[in-house]
C-alpha positions as CSV (number, residue, x, y, z in Angstrom):
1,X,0.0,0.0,0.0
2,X,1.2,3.4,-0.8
3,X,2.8,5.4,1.9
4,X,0.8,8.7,2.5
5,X,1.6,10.9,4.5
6,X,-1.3,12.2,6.9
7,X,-1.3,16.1,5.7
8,X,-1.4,14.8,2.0
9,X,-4.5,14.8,-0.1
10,X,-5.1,12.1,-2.6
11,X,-8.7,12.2,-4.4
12,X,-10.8,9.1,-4.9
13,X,-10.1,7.4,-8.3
14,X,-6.1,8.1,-8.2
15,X,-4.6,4.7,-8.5
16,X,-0.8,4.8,-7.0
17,X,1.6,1.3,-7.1
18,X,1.8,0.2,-4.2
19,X,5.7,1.3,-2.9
20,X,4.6,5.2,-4.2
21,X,5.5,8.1,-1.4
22,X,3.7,10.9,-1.0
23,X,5.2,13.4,1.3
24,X,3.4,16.4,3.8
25,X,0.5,18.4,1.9
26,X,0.7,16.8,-1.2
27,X,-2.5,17.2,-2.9
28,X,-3.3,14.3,-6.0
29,X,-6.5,14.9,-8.3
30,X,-8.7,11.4,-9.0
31,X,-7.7,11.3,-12.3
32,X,-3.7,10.6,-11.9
33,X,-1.8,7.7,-12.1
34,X,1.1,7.2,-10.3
35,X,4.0,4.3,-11.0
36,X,6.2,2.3,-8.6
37,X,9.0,3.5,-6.3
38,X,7.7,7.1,-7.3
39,X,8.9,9.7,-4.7
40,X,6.3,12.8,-4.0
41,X,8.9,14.6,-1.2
42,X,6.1,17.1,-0.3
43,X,3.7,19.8,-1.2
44,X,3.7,18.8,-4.9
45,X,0.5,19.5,-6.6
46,X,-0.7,16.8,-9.3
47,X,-4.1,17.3,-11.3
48,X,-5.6,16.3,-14.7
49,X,-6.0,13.2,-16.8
50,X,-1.4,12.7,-15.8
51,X,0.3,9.5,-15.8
52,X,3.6,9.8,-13.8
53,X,5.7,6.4,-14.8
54,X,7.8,4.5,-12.4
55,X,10.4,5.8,-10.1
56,X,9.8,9.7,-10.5
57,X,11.3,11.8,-7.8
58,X,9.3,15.0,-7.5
59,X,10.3,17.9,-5.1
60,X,8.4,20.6,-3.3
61,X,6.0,23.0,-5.3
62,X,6.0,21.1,-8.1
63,X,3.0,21.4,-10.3
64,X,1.8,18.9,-12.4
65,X,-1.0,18.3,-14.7
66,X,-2.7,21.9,-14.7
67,X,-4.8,23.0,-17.2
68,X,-2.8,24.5,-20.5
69,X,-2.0,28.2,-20.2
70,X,-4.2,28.7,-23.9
71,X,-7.1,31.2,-24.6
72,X,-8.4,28.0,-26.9
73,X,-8.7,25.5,-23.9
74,X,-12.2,24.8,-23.2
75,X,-11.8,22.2,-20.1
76,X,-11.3,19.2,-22.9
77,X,-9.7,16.5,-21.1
78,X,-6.3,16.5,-22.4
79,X,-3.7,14.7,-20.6
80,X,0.0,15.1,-19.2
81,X,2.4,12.1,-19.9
82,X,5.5,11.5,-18.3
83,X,7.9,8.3,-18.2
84,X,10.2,6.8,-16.2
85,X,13.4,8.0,-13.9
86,X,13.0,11.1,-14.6
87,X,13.8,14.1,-11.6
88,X,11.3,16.9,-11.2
89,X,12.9,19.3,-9.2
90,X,11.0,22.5,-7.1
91,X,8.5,24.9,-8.2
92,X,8.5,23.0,-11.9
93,X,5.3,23.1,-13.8
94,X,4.0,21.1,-16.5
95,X,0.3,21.3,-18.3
96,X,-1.8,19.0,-20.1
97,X,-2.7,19.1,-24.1
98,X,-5.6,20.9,-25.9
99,X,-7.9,20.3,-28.1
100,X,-6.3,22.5,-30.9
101,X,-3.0,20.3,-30.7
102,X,-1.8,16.8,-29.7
103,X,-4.0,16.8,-26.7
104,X,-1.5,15.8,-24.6
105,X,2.0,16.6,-23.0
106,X,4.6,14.0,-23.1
107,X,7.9,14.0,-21.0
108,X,10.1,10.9,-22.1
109,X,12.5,8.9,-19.8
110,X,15.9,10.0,-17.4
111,X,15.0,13.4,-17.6
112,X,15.7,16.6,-15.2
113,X,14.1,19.5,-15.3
114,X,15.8,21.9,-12.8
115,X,14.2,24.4,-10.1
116,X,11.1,26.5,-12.0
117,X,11.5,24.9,-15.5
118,X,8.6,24.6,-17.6
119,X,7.1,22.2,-20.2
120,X,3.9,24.3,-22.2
121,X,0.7,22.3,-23.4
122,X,0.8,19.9,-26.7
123,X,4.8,19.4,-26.2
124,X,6.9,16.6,-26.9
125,X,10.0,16.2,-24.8
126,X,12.8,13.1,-25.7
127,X,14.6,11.0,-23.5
128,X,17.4,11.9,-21.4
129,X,16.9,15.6,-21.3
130,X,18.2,18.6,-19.2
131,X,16.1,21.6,-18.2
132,X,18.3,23.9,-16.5
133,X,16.7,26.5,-13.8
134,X,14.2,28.1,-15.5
135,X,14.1,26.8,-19.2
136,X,10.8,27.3,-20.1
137,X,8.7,25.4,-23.7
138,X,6.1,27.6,-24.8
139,X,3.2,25.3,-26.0
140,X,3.6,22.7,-29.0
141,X,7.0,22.6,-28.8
142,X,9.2,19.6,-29.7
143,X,12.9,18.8,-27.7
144,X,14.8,15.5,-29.2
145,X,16.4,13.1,-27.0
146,X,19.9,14.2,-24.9
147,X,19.1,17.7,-25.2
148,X,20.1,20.7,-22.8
149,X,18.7,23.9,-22.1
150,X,20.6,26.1,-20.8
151,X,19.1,28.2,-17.4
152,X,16.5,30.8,-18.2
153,X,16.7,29.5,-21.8
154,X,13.0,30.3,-23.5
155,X,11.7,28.4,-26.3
156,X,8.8,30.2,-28.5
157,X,5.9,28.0,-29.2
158,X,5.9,25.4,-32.2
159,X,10.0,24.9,-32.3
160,X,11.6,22.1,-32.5
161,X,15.3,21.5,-31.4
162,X,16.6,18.7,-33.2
163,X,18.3,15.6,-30.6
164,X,21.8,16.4,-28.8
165,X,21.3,20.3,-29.2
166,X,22.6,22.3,-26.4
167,X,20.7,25.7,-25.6
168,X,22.8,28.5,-24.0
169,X,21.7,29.9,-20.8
170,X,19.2,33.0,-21.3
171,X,19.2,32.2,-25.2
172,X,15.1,33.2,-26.6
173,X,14.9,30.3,-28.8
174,X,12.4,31.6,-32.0
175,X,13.5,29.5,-34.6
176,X,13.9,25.5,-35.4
177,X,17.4,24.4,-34.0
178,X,19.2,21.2,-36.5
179,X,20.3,18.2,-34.3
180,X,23.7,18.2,-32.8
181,X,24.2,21.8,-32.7
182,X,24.5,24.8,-29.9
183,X,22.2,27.3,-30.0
184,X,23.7,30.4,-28.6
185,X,22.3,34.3,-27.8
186,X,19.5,36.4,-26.2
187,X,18.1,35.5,-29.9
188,X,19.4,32.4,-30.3
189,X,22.1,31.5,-33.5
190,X,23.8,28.7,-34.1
191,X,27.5,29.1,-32.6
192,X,28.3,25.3,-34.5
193,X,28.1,21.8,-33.5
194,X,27.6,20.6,-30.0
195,X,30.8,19.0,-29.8
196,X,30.7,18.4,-26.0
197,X,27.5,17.0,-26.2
198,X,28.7,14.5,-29.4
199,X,32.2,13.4,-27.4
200,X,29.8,12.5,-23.8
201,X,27.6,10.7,-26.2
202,X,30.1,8.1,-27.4
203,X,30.7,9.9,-31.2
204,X,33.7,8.9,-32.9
205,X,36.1,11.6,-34.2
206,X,35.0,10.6,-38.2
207,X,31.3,10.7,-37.1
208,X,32.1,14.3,-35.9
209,X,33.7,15.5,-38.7
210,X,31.3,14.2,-41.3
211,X,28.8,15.8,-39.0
212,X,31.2,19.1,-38.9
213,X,31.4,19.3,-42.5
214,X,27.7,18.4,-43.4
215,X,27.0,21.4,-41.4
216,X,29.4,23.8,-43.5
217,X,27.7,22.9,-46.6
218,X,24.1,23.6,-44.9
219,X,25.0,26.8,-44.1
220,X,26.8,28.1,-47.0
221,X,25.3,30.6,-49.2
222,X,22.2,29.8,-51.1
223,X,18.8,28.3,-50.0
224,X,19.0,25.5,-46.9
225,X,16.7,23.2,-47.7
226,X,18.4,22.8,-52.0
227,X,21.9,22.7,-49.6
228,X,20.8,19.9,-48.0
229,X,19.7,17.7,-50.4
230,X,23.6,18.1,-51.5
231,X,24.5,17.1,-48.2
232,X,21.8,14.1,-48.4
233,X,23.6,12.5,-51.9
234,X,26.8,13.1,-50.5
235,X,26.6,11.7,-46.7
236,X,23.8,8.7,-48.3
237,X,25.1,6.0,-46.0
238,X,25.9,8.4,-42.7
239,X,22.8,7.9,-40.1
240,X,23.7,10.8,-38.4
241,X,24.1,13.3,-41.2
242,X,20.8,11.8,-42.5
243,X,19.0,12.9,-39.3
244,X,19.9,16.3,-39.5
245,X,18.8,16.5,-43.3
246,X,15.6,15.1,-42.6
247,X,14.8,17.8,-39.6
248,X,15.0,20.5,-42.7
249,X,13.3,18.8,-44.9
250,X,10.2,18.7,-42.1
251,X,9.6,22.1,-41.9
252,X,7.6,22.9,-39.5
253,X,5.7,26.3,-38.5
254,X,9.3,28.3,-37.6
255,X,12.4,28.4,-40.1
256,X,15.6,27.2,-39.1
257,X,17.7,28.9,-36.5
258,X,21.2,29.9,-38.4
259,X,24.7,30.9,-37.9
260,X,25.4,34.4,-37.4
261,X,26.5,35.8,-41.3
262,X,26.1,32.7,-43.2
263,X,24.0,34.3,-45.8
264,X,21.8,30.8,-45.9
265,X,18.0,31.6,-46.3
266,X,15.4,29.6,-46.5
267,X,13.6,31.2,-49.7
268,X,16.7,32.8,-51.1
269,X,16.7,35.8,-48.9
């Protein structure tokens, strides 16, 4: 049976495993769904149609599963998904989908989102991600796996950063960022390849310089998306190279975040 502590609040129709925690003045809504050896330390708030998986640890002030910050919501119920290992440290907040987008949030595995971070409605977060303090998704956003953002890093709504980006602190993030690069700037540019992030991750020096070299010829002068069908027929059997020509090639609602003079547009400009 779950261990509850006396001052917490857990609604009729919540279903928590049975080794769950749930610290002081908790409070858990009837529609949540908590998984095993999950950790509520205390005064964390969880509401909505949310499915926490197993072995969360979730500190104080947390909120989880609030309605979406949107004009459009209309009380649909829209649902916050999160998966497993992942540490939700204080004051974070996440919100559920709506109607207009995926309706639901969803937070992969191994994840950390730091003190105050938070994850906007109808986003899609990887695996193995880093929130700094403060790194905030505005809503419909889409983060790849391995991915950091930087403290007070803000991400406009409907980007996508591509896997094994890194986000500088502070950097407003307007545009889509490629995989494997750093986004740097109060508005963000690309300042290269994340080449800390690519070494951690096991890359091999070739991988890294076929990646280095693809992203030269992206960025050189002309129109992206024509430069990377060049890059496609030339890197045809690199997997990696591949990933990053197929994040331009599905363009979504923002253009591409670029490097600072590279006279690359995306319609010739």
């Amino acid at each position: 049976m779950a261990k509850i502590d006396p001052t917490a609040r857990v609604a009729d129709g919540a279903r928590l495993a049975a080794d769950v925690e749930v610290g002081p003045f908790c409070i858990i809504g009837p529609h949540v769904e908590i998984g095993e050896g999950s950790k509520l330390l205390s005064h964390v708030n969880v509401q909505g149609h949310t499915r926490i998986g197993p072995r969360a640890t979730i500190y104080p002030f947390a909120s989880l599963g609030t309605p979406p910050q949107s004009v459009h919501y209309k009380g649909e119920a829209s649902r916050l998904i999160i998966g497993a290992d992942n540490v939700i440290r204080e004051s974070v907040t996440m919100n559920t989908g709506t109607a207009g987008g995926r309706m639901q949030t969803v937070i992969g595995d191994r994840c950390m989102f730091m003190a105050y971070a938070h994850v906007g409605h109808d986003c899609i977060v990887g695996n193995n991600v880093t929130f700094a303090n403060g790194g905030t998704l505005g809503g419909h956003c889409i983060v790849g796996d391995f991915v950091f953002l930087g403290g007070y890093a803000a991400v406009h709504q409907f980007v996508r950063i591509g896997e094994r980006c890194v986000i500088g602190g502070l950097a407003g993030v307007v545009h889509d960022v490629i995989p494997f690069a750093a986004a740097l700037g109060e508005r963000a540019e690309l300042a290269g390849l994340n080449i800390v992030g690519l070494k951690r991750g096991g890359f091999t020096r070739p991988q890294i310089h076929a990646l280095r070299r693809a992203y030269r010829m992206l960025f050189s002068p002309g129109i992206v998306l024509e430069n990377a069908e060049k890059v496609a027929a030339e890197y045809k059997d690199d997997e990696n190279v591949q990933k990053m020509v197929q994040f331009v090639r599905d363009a979504g609602k923002r253009r591409l975040t670029t490097p600072r003079g590279s006279g690359a547009g995306e319609n010739g400009d």
